[in-house]
GULO-525556 format. One record per residue (C-alpha): residue in three letters; chain; x, y, z. Coordinates in Angstrom, 2 decimals. Each point is the difference from the previous one (the first is absolute). Layout:
% residues N
rest:kette:east:north:up
Ala:A:X:Y:Z
...
//
This chain:
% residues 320
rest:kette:east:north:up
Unk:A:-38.51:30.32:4.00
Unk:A:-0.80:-0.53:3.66
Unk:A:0.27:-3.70:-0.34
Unk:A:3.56:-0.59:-1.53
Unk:A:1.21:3.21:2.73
Unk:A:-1.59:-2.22:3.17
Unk:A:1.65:-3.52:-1.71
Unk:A:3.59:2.26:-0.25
Unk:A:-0.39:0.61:3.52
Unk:A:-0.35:-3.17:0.93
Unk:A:2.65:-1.14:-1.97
Unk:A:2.35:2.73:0.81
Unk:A:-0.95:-0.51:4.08
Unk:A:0.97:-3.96:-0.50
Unk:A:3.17:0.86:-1.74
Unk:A:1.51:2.47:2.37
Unk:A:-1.73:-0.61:3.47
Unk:A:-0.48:3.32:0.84
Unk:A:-1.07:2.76:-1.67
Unk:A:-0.66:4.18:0.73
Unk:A:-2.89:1.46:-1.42
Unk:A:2.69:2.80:-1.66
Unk:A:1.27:-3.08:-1.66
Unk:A:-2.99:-1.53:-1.34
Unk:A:-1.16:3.54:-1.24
Unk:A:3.28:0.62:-1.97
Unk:A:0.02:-3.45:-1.36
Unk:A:-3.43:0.61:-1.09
Unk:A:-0.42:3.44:-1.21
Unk:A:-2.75:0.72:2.48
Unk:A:-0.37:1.84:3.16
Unk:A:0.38:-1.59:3.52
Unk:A:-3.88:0.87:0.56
Unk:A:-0.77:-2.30:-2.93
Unk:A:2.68:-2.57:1.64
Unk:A:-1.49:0.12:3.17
Unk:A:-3.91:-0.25:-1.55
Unk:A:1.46:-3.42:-1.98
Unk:A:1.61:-1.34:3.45
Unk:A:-3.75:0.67:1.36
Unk:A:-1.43:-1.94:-2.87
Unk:A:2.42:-2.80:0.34
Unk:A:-0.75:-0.29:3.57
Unk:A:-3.95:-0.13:-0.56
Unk:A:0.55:-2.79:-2.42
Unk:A:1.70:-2.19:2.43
Unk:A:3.61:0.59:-0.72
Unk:A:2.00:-0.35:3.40
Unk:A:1.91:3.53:-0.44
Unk:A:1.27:2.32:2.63
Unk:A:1.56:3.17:0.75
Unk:A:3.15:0.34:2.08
Unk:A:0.81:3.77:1.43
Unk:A:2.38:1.79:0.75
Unk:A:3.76:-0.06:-1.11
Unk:A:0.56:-3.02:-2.12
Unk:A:-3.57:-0.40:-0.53
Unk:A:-2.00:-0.90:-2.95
Unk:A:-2.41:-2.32:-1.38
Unk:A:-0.05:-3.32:0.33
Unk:A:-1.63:-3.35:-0.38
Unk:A:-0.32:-2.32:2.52
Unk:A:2.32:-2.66:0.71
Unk:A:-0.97:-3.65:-1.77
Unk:A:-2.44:1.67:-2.45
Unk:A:0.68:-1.72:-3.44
Unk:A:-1.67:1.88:-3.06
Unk:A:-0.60:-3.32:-2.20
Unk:A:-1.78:-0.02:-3.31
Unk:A:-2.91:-3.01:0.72
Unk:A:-0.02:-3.09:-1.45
Unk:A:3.08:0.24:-1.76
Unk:A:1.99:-3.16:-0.31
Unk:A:3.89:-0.44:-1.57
Unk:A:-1.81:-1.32:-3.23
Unk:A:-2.07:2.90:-0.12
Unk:A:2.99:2.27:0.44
Unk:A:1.47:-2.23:-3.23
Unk:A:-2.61:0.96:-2.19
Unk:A:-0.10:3.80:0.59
Unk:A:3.98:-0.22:-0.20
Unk:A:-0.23:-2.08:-3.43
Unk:A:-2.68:2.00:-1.97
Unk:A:1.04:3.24:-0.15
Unk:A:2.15:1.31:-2.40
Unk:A:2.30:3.19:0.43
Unk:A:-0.36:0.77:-4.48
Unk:A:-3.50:-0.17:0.37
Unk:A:-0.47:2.16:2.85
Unk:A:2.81:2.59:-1.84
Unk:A:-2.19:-0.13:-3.00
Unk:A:-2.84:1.40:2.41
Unk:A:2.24:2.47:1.55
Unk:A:-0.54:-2.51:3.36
Unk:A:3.85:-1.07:0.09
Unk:A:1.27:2.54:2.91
Unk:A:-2.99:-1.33:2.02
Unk:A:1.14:-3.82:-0.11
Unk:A:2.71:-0.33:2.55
Unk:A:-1.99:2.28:2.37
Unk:A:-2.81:-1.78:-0.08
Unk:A:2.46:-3.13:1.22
Unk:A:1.35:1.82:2.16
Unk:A:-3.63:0.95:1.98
Unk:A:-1.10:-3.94:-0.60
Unk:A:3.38:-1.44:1.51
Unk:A:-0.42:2.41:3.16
Unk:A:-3.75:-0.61:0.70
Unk:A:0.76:-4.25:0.05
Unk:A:0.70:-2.40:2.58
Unk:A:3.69:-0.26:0.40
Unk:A:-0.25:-3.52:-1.26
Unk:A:-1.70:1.17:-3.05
Unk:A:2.55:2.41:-0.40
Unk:A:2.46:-2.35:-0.17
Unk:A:-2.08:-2.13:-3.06
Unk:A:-0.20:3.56:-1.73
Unk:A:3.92:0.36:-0.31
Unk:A:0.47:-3.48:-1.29
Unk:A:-2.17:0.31:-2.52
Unk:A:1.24:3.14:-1.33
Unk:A:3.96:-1.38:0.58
Unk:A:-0.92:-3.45:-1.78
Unk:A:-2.70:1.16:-2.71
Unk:A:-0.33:2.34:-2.76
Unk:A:-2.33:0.40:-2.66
Unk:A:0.98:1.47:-3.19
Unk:A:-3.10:0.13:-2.63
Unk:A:1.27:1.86:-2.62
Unk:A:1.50:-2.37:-3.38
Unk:A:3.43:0.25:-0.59
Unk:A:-0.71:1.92:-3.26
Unk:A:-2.67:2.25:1.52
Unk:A:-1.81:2.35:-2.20
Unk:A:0.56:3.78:0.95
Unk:A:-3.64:1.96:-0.34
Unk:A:-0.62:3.13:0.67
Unk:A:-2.30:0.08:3.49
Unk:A:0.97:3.23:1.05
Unk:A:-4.08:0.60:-0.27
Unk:A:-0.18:-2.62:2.79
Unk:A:-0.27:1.79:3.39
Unk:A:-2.49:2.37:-1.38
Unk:A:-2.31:-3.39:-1.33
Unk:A:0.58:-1.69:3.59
Unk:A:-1.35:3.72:1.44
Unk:A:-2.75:-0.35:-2.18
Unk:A:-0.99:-3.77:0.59
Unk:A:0.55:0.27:4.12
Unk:A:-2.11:3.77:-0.16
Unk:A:-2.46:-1.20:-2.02
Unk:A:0.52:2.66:-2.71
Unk:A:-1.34:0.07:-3.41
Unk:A:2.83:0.40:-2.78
Unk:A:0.70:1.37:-3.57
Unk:A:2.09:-1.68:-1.57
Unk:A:2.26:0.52:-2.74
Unk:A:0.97:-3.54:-1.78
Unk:A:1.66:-1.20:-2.99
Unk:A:-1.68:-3.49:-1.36
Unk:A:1.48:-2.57:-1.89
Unk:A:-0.23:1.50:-3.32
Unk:A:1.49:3.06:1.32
Unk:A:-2.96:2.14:-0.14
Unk:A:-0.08:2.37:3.28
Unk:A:-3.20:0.34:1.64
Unk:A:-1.67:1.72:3.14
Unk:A:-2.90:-1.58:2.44
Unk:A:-1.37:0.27:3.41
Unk:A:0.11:-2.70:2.02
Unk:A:-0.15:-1.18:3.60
Unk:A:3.15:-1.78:1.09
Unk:A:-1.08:-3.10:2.32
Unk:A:3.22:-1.75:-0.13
Unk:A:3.51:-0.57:-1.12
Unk:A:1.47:-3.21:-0.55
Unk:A:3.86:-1.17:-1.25
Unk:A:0.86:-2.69:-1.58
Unk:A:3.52:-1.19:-1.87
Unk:A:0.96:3.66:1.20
Unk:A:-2.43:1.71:-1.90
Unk:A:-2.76:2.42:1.95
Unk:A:-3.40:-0.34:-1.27
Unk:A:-2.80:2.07:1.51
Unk:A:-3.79:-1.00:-0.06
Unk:A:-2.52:2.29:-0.52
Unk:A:-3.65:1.04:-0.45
Unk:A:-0.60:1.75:-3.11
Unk:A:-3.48:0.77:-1.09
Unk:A:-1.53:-3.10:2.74
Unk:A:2.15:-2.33:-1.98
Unk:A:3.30:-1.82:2.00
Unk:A:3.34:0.47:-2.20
Unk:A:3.66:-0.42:0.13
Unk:A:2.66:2.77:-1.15
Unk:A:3.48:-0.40:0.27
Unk:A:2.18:2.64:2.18
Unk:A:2.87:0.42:-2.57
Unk:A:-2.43:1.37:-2.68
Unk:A:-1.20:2.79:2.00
Unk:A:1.19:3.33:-1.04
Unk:A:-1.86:1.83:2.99
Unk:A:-2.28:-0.11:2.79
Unk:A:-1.86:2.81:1.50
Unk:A:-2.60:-0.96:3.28
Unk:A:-3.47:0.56:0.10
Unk:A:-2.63:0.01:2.67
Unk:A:-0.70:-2.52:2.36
Unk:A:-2.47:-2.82:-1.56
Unk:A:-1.45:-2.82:1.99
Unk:A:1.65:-3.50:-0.53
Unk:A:-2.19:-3.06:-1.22
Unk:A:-1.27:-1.92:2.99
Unk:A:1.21:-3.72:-0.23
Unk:A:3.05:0.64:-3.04
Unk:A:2.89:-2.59:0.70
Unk:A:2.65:1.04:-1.75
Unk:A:1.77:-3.46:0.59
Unk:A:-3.26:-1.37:-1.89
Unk:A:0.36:2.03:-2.66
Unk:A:3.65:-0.49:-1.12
Unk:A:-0.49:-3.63:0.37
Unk:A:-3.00:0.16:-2.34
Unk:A:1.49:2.51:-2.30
Unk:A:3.28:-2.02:-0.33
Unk:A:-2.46:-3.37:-0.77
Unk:A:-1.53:1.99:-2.52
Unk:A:3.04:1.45:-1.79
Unk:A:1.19:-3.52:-0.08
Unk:A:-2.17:-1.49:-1.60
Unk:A:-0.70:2.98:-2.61
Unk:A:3.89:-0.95:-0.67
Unk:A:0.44:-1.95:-3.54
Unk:A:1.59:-3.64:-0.08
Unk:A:2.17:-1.13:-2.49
Unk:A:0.68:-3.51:0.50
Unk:A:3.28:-1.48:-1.46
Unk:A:1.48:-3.25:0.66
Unk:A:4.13:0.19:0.28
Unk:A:3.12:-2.36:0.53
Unk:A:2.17:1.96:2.29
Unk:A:3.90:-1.49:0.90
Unk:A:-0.34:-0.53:3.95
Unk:A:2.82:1.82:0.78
Unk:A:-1.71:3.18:-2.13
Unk:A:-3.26:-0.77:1.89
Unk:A:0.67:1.92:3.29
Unk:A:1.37:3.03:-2.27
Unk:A:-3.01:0.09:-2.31
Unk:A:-2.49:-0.14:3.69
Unk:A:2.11:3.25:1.14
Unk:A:0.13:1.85:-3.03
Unk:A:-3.50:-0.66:-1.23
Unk:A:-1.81:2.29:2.18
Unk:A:-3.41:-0.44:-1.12
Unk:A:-0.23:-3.58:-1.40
Unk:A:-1.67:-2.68:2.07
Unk:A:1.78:-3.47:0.37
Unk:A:-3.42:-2.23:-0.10
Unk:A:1.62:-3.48:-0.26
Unk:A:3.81:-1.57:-0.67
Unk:A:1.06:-3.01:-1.15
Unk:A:3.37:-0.97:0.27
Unk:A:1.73:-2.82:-2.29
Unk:A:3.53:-1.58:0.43
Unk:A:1.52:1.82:-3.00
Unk:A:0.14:2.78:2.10
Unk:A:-2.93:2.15:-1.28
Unk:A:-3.13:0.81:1.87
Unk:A:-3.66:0.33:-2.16
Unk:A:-1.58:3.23:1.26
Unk:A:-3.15:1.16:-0.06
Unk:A:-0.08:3.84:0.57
Unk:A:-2.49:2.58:-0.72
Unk:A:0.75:3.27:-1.37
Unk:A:-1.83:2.86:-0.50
Unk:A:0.42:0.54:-3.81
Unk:A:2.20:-1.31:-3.01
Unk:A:2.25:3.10:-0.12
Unk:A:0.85:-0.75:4.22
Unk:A:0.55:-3.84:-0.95
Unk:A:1.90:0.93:-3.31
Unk:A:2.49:1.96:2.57
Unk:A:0.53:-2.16:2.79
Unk:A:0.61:-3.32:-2.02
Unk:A:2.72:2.22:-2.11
Unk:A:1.08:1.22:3.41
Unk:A:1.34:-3.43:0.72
Unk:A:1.47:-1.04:-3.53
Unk:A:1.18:-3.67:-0.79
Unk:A:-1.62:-0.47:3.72
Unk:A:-3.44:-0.24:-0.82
Unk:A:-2.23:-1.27:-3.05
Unk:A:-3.10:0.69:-0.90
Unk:A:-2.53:-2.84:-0.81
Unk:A:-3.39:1.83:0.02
Unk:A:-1.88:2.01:-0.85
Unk:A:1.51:-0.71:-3.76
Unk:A:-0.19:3.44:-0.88
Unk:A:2.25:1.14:2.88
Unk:A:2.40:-2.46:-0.68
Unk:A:0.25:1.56:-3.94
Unk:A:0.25:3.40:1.36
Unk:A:3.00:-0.93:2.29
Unk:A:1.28:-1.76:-3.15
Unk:A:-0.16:3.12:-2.04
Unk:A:1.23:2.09:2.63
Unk:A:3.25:-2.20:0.65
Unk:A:0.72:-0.20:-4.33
Unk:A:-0.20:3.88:0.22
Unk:A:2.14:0.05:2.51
Unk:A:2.46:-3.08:-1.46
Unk:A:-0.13:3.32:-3.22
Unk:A:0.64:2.39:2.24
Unk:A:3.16:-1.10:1.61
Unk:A:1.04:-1.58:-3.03
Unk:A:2.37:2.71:-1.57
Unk:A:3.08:1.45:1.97
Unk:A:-0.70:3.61:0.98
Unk:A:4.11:0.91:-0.07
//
């Protein structure tokens, strides 16, 4: 694009100084006509460029001339430094174009913004991916991101929940990740719906389709998420949990909510934590043995009871 070769000019003049049109063109991969037609441009838009001639001569921008991105401050320069994240961009086939793109904003900045760049990127790093990551298949994921930036309708090949495979039309308006999972939001039939990357088998594009005026995507997954919540079952149980078990059971109970603690001098805490059904609670209070007791629901705390005596009959022989 015309754009992003006039911006690597200017980039490329600031860099070295001074530059032959020869240069430019074989950096480029165009001719020196086109290189000469951009250095008109350029001038007509009010960029202080020159030619020198003759031996030693080139192109060149004059002296003083700072090309500074407006209105961007050192906090600024945090935030675009802090929310980017080089697996993400991988997973859209983006990752080669990070450091570049650094590269162009560091050049085009004040010096002193400059300077606020490199500490940030010395001093900070942001890693969001778990320490026990889940690996998913996403290798669908460049051709989605084509299709959601193009505006292209889709067919998609996806596996549901219950295993069945189907195959739909849609129009892709979005993809969002979350917990390193890719999700992508999509129009099927008028209605707004949610399919997640790693079940795709295939993707073949469409034609071009025209998006819905006004659809936030941010609005969406924050409504979608309040809805799934809430469509989520509680299973209330009240537990005593030993203190020094309490920050294990917090880490290790990934989808239990802590709703109120009471601690007592005996060195147990009263919990009360919602599950989502018996069978999770059943697990995660057996999880933590002599470390936790049930005290309601009463029929959870006789289903832990009969799990631990088949257990107590289980290990009760010697296997050698």
């Amino acid at each position: 694009m015309r754009a992003d070769r006039l911006l690597a000019i200017l980039l490329i003049l600031r860099r070295r100084g001074k530059v032959t049109a020869r240069e430019l063109a074989e950096k480029l991969e165009v001719s020196e006509r086109t290189i000469h037609r951009d250095m008109e441009a350029l001038g007509m838009a009010g960029v202080p460029i020159y030619a020198q001639r003759g031996a030693g001569g080139g192109w060149a921008l004059l002296p003083g001339y700072e090309l500074d991105v407006p209105g961007i401050g050192p906090e600024e320069l945090e935030v675009l430094l802090l929310g980017h994240s080089p697996k993400l961009l991988s997973d859209l086939g983006l990752g080669s174009k990070l450091e570049a793109a650094y590269g162009k904003l560091a050049l085009a900045l004040q010096p002193q913004h400059r300077e606020s760049l490199d500490r940030v990127r010395e001093r900070l790093y942001v890693d969001p991916v778990g320490w026990r990551p889940r690996e998913e298949a996403v290798d669908l994921l460049p051709t989605l991101y084509r299709a959601v930036w193009e505006e292209r309708s889709a067919r998609l090949r996806y596996r549901r929940a219950d295993g069945q495979e189907v195959e739909r039309w849609m129009q892709p308006l979005g993809l969002v990740v979350k917990g390193g999972s890719w999700y992508l939001v999509g129009a099927v039939e008028g209605e707004v719906r949610t399919y997640r990357v790693s079940r795709m088998a295939s993707v073949e594009l469409g034609q071009h389709f025209d998006r819905p005026a006004g659809f936030d995507l941010a609005r969406y997954w924050r409504d979608s998420q309040e809805r799934f919540q809430e469509s989520l079952p509680r299973y209330l149980t009240l537990l005593r949990i030993r203190a020094e078990a309490l920050g294990l059971a917090k880490a290790l109970w990934r989808y239990a909510a802590f709703e109120r603690e009471e601690v007592h001098e005996d060195g147990w805490v009263t919990c009360w934590v919602v599950m989502e059904t018996p069978d999770e609670a059943q697990c995660y209070v057996l999880g933590l043995g002599e470390a936790c007791e049930v005290i309601e629901p009463l029929e959870l705390r006789a289903r832990v009871a009969q799990a631990v005596s088949g257990m107590s009959r289980l290990y009760a022989g010697d296997r050698c």
